[in-house]
CHARMM-style PDB file with segment names, atoms N, HN, CA, C and O in Angstrom:
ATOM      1  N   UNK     1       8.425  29.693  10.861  1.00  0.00      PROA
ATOM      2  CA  UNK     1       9.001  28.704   9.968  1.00  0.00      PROA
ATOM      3  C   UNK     1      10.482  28.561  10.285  1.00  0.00      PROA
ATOM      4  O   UNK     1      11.240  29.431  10.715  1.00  0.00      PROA
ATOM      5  N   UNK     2      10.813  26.957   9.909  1.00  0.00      PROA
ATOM      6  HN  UNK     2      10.197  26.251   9.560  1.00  0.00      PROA
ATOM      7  CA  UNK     2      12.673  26.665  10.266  1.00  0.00      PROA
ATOM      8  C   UNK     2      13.118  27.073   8.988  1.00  0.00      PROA
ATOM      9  O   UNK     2      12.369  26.924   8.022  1.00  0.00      PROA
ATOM     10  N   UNK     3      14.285  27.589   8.854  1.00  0.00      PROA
ATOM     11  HN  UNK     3      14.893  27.710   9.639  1.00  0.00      PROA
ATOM     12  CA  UNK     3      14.899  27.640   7.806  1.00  0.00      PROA
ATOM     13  C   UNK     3      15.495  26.106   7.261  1.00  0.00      PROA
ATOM     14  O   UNK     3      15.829  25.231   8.059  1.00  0.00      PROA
ATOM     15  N   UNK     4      15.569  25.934   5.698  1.00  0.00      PROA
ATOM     16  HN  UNK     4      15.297  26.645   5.049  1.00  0.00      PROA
ATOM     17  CA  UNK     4      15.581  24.372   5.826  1.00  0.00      PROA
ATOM     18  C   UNK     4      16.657  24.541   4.536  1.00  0.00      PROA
ATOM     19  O   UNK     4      16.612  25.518   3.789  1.00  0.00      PROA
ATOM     20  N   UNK     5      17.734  23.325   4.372  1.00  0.00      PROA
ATOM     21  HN  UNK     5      17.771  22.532   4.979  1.00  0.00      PROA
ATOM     22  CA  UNK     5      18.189  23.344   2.921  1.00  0.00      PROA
ATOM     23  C   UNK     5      17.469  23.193   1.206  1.00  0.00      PROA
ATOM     24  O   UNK     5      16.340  22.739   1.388  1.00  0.00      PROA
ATOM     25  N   UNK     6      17.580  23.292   0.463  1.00  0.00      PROA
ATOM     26  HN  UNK     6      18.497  23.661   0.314  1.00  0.00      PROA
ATOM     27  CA  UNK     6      17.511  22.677  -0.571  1.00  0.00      PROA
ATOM     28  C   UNK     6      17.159  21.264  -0.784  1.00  0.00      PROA
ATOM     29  O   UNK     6      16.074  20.904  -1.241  1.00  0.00      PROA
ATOM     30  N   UNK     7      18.357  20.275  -0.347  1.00  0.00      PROA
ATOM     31  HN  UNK     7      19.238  20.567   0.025  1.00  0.00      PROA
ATOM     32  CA  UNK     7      18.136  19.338  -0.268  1.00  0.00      PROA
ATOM     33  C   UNK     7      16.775  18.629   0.626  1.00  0.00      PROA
ATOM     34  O   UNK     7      15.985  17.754   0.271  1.00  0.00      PROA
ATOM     35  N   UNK     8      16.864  19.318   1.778  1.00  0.00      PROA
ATOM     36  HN  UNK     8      17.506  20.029   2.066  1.00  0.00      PROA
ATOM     37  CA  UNK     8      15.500  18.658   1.893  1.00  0.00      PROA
ATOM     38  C   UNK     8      14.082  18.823   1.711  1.00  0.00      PROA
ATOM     39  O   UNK     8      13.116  18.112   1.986  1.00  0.00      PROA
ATOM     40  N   UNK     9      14.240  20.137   1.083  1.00  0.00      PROA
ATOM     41  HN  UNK     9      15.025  20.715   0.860  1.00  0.00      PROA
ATOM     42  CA  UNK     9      13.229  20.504   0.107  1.00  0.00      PROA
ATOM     43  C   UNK     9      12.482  19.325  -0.621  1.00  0.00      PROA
ATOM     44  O   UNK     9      11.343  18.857  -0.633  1.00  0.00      PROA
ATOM     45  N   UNK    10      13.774  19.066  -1.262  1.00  0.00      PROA
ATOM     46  HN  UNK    10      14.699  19.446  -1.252  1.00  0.00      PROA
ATOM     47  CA  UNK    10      13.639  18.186  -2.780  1.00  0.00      PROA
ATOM     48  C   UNK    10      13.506  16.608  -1.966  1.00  0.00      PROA
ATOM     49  O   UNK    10      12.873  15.789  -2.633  1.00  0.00      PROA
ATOM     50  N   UNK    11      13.895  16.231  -0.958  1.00  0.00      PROA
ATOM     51  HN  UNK    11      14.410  16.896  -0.417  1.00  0.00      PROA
ATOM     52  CA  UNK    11      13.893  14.904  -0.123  1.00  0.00      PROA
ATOM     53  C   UNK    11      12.120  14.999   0.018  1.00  0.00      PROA
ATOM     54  O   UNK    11      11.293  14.150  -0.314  1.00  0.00      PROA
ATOM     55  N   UNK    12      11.970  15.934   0.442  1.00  0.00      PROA
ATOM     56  HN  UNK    12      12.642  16.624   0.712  1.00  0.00      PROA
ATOM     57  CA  UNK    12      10.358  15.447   1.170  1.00  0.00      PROA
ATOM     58  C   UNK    12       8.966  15.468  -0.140  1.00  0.00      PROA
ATOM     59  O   UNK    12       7.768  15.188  -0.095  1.00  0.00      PROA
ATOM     60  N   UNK    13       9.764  15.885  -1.070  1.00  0.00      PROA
ATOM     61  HN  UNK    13      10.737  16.113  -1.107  1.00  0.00      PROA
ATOM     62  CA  UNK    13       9.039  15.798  -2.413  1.00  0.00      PROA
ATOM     63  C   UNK    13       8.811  14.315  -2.934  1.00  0.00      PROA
ATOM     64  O   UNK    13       7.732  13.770  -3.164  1.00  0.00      PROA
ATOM     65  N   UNK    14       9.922  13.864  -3.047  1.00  0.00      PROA
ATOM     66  HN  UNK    14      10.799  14.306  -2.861  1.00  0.00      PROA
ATOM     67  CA  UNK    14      10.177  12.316  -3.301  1.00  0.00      PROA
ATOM     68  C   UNK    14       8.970  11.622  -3.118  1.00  0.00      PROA
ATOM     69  O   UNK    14       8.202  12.076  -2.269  1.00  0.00      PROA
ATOM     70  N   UNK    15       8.569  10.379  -3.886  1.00  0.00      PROA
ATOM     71  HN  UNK    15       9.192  10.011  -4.575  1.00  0.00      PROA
ATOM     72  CA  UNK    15       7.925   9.319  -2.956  1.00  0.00      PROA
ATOM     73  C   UNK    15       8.060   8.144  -2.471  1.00  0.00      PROA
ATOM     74  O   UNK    15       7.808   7.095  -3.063  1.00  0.00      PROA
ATOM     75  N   UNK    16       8.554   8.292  -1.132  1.00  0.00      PROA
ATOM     76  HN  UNK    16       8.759   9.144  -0.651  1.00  0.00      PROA
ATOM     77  CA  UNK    16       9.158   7.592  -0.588  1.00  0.00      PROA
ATOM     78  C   UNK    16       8.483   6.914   0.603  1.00  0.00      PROA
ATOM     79  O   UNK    16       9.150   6.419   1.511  1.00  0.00      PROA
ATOM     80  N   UNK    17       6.945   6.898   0.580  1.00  0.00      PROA
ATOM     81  HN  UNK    17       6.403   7.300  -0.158  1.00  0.00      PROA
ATOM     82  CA  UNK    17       5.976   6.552   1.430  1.00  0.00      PROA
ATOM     83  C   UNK    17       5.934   5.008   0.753  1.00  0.00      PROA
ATOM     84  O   UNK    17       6.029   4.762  -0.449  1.00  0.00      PROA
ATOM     85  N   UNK    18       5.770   4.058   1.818  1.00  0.00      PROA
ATOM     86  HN  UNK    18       5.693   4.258   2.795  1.00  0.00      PROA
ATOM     87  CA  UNK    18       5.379   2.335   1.699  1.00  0.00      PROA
ATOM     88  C   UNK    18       4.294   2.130   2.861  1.00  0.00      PROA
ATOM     89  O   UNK    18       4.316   2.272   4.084  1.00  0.00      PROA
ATOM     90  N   UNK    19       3.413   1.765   1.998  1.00  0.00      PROA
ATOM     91  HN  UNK    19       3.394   1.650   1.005  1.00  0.00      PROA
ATOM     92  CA  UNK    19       2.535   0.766   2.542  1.00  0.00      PROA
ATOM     93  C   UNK    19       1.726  -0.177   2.272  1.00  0.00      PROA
ATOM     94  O   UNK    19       1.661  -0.560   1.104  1.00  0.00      PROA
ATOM     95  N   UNK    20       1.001  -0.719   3.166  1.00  0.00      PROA
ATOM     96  HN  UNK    20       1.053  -0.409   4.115  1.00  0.00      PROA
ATOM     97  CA  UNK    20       0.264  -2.238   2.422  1.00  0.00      PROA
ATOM     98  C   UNK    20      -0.857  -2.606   2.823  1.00  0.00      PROA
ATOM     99  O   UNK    20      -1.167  -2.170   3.932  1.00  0.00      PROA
ATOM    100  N   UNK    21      -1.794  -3.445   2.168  1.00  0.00      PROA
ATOM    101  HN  UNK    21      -1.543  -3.799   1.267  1.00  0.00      PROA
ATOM    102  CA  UNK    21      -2.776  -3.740   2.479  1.00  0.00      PROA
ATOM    103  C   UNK    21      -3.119  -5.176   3.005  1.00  0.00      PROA
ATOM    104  O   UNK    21      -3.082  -6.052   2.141  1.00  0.00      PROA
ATOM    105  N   UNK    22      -3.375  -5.480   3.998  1.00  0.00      PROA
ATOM    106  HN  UNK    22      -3.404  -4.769   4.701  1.00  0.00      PROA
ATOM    107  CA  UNK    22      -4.038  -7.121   4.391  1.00  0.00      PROA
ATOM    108  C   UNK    22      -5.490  -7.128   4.681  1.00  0.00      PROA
ATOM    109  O   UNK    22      -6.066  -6.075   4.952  1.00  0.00      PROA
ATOM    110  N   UNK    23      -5.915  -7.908   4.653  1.00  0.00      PROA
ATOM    111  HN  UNK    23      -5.446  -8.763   4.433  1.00  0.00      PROA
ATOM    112  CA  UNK    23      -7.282  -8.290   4.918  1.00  0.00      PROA
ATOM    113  C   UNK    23      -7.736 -10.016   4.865  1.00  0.00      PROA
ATOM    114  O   UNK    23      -7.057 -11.043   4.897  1.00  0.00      PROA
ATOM    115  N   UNK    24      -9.088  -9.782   4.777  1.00  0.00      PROA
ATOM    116  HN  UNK    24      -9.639  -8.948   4.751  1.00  0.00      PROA
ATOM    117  CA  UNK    24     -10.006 -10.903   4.382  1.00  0.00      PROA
ATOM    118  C   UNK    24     -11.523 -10.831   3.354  1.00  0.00      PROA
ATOM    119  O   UNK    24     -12.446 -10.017   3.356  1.00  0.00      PROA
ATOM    120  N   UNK    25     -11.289 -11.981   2.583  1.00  0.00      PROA
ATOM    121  HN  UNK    25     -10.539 -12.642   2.581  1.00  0.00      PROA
ATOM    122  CA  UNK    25     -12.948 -11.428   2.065  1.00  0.00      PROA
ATOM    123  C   UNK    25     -13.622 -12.714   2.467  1.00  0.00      PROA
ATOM    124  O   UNK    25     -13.129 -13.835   2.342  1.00  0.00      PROA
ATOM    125  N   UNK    26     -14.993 -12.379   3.042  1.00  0.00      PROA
ATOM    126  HN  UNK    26     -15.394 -11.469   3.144  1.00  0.00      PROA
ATOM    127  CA  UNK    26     -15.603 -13.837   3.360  1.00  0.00      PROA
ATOM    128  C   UNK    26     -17.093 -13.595   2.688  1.00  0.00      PROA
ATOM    129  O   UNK    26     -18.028 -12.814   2.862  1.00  0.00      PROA
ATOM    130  N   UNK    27     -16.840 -14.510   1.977  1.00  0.00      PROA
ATOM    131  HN  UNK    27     -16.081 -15.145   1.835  1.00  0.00      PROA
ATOM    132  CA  UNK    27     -18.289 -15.038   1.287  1.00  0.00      PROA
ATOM    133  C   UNK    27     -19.338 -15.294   1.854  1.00  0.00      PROA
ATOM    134  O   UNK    27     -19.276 -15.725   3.006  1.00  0.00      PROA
ATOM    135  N   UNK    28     -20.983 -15.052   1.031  1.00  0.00      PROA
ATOM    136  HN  UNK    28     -21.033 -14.702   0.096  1.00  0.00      PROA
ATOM    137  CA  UNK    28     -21.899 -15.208   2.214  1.00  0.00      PROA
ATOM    138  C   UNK    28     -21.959 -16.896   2.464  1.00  0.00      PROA
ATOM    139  O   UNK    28     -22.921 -17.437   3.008  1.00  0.00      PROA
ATOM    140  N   UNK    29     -20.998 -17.487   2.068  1.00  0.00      PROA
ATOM    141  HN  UNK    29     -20.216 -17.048   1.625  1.00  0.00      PROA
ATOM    142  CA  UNK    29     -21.186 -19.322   2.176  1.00  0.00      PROA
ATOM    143  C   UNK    29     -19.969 -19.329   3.281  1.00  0.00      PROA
ATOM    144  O   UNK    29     -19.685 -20.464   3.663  1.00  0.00      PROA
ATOM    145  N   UNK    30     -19.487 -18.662   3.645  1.00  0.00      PROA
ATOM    146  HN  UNK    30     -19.717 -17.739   3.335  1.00  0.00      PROA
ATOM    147  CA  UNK    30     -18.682 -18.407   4.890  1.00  0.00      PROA
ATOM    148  C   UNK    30     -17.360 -18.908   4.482  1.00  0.00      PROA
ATOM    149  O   UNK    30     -16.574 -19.451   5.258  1.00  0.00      PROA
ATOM    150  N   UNK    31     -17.132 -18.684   3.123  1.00  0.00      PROA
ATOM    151  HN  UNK    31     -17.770 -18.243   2.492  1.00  0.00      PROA
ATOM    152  CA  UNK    31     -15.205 -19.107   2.696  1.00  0.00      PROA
ATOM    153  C   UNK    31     -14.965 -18.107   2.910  1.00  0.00      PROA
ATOM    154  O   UNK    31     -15.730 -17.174   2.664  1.00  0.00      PROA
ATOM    155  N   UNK    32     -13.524 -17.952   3.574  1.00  0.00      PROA
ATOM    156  HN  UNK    32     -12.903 -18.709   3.774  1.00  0.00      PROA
ATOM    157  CA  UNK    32     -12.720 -16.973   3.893  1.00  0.00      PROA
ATOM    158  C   UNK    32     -11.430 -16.635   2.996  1.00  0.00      PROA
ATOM    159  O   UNK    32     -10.573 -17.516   3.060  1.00  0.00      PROA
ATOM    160  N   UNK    33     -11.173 -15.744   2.324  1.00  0.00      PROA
ATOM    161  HN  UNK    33     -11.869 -15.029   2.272  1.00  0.00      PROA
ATOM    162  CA  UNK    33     -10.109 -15.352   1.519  1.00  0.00      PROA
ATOM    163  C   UNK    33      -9.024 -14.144   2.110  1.00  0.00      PROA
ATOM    164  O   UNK    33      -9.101 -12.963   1.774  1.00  0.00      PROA
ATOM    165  N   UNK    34      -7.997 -14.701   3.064  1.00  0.00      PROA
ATOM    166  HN  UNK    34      -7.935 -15.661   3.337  1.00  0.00      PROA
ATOM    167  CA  UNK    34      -7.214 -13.736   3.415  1.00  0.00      PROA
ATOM    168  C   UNK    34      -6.252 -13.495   2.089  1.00  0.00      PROA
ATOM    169  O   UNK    34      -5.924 -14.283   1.202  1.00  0.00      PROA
ATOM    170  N   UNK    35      -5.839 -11.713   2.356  1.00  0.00      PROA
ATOM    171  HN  UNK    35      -6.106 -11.073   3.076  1.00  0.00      PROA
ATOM    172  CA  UNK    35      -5.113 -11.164   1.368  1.00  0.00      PROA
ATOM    173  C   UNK    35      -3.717 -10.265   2.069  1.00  0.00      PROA
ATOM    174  O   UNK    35      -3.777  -9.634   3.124  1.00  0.00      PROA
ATOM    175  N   UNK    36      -2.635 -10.381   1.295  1.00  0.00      PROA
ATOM    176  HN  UNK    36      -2.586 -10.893   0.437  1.00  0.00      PROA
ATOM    177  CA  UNK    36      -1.793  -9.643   1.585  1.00  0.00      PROA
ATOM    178  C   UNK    36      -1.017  -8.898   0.888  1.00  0.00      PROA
ATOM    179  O   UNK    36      -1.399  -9.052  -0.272  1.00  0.00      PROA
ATOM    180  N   UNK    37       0.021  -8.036   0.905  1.00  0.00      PROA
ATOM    181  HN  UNK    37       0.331  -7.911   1.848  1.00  0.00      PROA
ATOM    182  CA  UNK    37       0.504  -7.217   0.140  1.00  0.00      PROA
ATOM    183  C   UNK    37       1.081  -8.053  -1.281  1.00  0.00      PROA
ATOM    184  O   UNK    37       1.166  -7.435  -2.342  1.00  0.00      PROA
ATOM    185  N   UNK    38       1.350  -9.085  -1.214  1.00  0.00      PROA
ATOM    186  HN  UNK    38       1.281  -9.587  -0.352  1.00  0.00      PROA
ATOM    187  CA  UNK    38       2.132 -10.228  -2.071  1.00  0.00      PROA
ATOM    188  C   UNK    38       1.012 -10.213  -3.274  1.00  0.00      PROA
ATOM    189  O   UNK    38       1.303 -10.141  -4.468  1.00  0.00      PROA
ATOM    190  N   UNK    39      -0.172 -10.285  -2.806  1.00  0.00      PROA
ATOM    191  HN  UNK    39      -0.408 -10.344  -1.836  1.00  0.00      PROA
ATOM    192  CA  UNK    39      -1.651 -10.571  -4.056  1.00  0.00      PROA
ATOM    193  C   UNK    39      -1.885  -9.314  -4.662  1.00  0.00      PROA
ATOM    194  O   UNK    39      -2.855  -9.250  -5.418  1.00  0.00      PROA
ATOM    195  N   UNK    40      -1.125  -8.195  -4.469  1.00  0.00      PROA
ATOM    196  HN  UNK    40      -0.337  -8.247  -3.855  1.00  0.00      PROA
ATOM    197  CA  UNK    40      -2.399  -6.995  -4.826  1.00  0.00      PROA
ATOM    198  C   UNK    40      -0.909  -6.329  -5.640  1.00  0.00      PROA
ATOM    199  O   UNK    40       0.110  -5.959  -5.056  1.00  0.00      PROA
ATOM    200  N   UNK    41      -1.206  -6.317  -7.401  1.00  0.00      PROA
ATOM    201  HN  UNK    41      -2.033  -6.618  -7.875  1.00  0.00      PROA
ATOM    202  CA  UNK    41      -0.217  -5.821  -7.963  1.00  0.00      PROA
ATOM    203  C   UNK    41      -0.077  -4.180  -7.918  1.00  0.00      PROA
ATOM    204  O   UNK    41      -0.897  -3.293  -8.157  1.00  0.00      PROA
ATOM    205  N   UNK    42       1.243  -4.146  -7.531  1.00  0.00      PROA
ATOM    206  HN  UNK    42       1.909  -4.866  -7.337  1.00  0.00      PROA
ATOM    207  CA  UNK    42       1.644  -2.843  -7.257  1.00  0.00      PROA
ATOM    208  C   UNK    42       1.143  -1.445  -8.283  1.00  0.00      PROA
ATOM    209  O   UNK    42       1.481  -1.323  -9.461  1.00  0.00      PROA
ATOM    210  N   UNK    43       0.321  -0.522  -7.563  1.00  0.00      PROA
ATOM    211  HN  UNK    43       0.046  -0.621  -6.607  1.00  0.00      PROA
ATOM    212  CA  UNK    43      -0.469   0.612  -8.408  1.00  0.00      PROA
ATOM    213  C   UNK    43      -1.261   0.506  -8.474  1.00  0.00      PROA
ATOM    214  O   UNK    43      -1.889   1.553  -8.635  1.00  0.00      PROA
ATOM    215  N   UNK    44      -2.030  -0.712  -8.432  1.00  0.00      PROA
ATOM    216  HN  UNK    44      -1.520  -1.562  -8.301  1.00  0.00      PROA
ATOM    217  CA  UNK    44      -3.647  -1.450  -8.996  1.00  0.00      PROA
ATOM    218  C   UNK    44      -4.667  -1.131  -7.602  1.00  0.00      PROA
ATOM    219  O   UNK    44      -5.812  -0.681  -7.582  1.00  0.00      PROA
ATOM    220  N   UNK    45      -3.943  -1.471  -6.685  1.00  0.00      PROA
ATOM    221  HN  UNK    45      -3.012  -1.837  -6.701  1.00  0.00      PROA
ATOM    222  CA  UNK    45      -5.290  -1.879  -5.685  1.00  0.00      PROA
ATOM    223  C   UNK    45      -6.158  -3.298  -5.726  1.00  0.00      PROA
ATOM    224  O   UNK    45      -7.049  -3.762  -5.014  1.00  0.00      PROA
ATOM    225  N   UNK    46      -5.380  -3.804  -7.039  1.00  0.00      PROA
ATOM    226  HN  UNK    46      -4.656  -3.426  -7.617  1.00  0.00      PROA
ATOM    227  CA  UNK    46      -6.439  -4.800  -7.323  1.00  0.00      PROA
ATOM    228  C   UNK    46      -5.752  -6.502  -6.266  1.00  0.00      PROA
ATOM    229  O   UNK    46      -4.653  -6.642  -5.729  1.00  0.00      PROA
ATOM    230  N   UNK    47      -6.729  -7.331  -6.317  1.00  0.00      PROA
ATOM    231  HN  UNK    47      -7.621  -7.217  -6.753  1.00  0.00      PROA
ATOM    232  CA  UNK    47      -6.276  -8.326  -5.502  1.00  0.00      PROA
ATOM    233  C   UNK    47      -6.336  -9.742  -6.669  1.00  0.00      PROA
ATOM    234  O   UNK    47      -7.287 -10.376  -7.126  1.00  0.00      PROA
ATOM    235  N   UNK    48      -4.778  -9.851  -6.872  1.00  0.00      PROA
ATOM    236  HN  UNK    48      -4.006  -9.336  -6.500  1.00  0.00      PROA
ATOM    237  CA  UNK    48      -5.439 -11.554  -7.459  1.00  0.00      PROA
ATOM    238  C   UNK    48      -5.253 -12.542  -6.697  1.00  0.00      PROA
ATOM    239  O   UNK    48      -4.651 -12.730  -5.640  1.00  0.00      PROA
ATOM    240  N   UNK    49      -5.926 -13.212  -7.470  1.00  0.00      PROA
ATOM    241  HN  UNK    49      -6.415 -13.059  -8.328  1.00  0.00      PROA
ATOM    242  CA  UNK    49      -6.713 -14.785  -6.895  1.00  0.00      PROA
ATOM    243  C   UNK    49      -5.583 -15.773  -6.709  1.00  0.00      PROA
ATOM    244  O   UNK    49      -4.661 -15.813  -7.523  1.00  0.00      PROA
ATOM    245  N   UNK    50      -5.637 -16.629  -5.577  1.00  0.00      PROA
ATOM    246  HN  UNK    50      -6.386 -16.597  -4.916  1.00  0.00      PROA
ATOM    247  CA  UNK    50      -3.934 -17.751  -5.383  1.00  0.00      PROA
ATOM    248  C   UNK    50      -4.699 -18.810  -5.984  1.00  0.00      PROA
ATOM    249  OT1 UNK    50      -4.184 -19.912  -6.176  1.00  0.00      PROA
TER     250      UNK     50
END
């Protein structure tokens, strides 16, 4: 093991991870619904509708 400060102890605790989701959903009638991070409210996972 490295010896490490305090501070970054407490830094890598943080959450400070970003990321996002895009896609598509296509219907079996062949409409296509692309999605991006902009539709899907933050925490939810969920996707709303434009």
């Amino acid at each position: 093991m490295y010896p490490v400060s305090e501070a970054f102890l407490r830094a890598v605790q943080e959450n400070t991870r970003r990321y996002y989701w895009t896609g598509r959903i296509t219907t079996k009638g062949g409409a296509v619904y692309p999605f991006g991070y902009e539709d899907i409210v933050k925490g939810s996972g969920e996707i709303r509708k434009k």
